[in-house]
N, C-alpha and C positions, 0 to 999 in steps of 0.2 A: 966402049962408049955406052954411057948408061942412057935409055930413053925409056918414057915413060908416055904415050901415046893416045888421047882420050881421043874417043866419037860417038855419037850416034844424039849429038845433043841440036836442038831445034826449037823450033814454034808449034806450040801444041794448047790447043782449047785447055780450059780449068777442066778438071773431074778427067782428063786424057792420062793417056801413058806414055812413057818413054823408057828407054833402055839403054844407058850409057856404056860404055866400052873403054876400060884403059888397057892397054897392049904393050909389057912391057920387055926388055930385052935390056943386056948389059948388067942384068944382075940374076942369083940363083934366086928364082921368082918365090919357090919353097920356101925357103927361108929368113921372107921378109913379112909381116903383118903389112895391109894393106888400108887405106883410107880414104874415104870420101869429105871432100871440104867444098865449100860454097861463099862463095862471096857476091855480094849485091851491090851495087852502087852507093856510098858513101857509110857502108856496114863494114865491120872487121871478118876475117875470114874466118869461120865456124865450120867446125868439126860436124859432119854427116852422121857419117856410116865408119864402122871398123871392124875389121874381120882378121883374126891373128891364125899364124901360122897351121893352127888345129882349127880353124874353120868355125870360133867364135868369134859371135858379132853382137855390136852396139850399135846404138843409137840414140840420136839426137829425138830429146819429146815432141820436137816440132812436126819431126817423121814417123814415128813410130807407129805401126801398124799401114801405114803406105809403101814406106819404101823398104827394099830387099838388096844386101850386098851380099855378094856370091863370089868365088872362084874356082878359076878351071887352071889349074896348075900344068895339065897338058897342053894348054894353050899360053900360059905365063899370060894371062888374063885376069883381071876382075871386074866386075858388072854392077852398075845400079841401079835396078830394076826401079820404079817411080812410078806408080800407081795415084791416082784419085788428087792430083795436080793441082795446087793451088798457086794462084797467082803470087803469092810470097814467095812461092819456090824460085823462082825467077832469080837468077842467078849466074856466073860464070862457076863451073865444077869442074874442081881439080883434082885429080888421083894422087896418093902419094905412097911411095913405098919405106920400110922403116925397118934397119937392122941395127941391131947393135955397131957402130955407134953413127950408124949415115944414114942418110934420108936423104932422098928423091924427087922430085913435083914434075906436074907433067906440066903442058901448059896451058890446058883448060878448055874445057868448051862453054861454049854459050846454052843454054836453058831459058825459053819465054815462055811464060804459059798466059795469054790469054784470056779475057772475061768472055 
């Protein structure tokens, strides 16, 4: 049974940080690229952060030079570190994992960030 587990998502001041958590199990975590998506209220859901199998990462212009995707494959983990917060950020963020040919979604946390 594949899950796919976010946390660490909350209410946090503008210019704050946070640090998301996806925890996943039911699949071989190594061998899947990993992703961060965000959706807002009445917006389509866009693409984050992406960090593939060797530990290349992208990102979205909106984040760039804020936020940080990482993983810890001993943990079947990966993380989105979220620095210097702005109120756009505001969002429900969702993990998603991606192998040839299946994909995964977790099922979100909430992210507020505060004026």
């Amino acid at each position: 049974q594949v899950q796919l587990v976010e946390s660490g998502g909350g209410l946090v001041q503008a210019g704050g940080s946070l640090r998301l958590s996806c925890a996943a199990s039911g699949i071989i975590f190594r061998l899947n690229a990993m992703d961060w998506y965000r959706q807002a209220p009445g917006k389509q859901r866009e693409l984050v952060a992406t960090i593939t199998t060797e530990g290349i990462t992208n990102y979205a212009d909106s984040v760039k030079g804020r936020f940080t995707i990482s993983r810890d494959n001993a943990k079947n983990t990966v993380y989105l570190q979220m620095n210097s917060l702005k109120v756009e950020d505001t969002a429900v963020y969702y993990c998603k994992a991606n192998r040839q040919y299946v994909r995964y979604w977790g099922q979100g946390t909430q992210v507020t960030v505060s004026s």
